[in-house]
N, C-alpha and C positions, 0 to 999 in steps of 0.2 A: 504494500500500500504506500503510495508517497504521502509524505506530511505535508502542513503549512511551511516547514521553513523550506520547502524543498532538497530535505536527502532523498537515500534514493530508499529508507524506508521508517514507519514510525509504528510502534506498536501501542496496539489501544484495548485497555480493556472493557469490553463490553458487558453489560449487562443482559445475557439469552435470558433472563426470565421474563422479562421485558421489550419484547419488541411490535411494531406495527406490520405485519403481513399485508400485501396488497397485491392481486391478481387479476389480469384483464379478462373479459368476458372470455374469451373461449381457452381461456387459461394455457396459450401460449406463452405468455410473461408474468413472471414476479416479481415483487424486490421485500426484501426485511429494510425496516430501517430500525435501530437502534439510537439510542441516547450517550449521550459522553459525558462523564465528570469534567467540570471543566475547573481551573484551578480555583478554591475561593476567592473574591472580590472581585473576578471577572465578569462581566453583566453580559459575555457573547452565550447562547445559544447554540451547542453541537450534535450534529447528526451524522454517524457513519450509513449510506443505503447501500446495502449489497444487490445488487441488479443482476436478475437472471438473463443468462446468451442462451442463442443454440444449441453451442457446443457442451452445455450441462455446467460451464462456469459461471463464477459472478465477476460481474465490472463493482469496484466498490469507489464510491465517492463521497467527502466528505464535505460536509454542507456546515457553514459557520453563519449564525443571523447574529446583527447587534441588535440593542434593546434601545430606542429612541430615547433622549435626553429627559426626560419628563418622566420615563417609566424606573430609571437609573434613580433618581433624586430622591422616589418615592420607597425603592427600596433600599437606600441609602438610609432616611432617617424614619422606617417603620423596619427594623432587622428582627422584628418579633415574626413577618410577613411568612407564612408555608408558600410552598412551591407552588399548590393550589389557587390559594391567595393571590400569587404573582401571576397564572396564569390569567385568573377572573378580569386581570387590570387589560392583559394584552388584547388590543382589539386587531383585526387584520377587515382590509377593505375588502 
């Protein structure tokens, strides 16, 4: 898998108890995506998706979102906040 700093590999442990499955209708494609620790005080957002090929492999890519300055501020000075909580705040358009 290549990392953010670009070596040529990073290792990450994943959480399997935990993942999102997703399958196209005639269920020629998959992908798991999974969740990442990301270091505390970090406010990005990480997802490894391992993407099914033809060939019975997976393409794996790693998806980084930041959290707009407004939603950073509010978990900055409420740290009592659950993850739950943090989500309820995220809206997406």
């Amino acid at each position: 898998m290549t990392s953010r700093s670009n070596s040529s590999e990073q290792i990450y442990d994943l959480n399997t108890d935990e993942a999102i499955y997703i399958e196209n209708n005639d269920g020629t494609h998959h992908s798991y995506t999974f969740s990442i620790e990301t270091e505390d005080g970090s406010f990005n957002i990480e997802n490894i998706v391992l993407s099914s090929r033809e060939d019975g492999s997976y393409k794996a890519y790693d998806f980084v979102s930041g959290l707009a300055n407004h939603i950073r501020d509010l978990i900055t000075n409420n740290p009592t906040l659950n993850s739950g909580q943090i989500a309820d705040l995220i809206s997406f358009p």
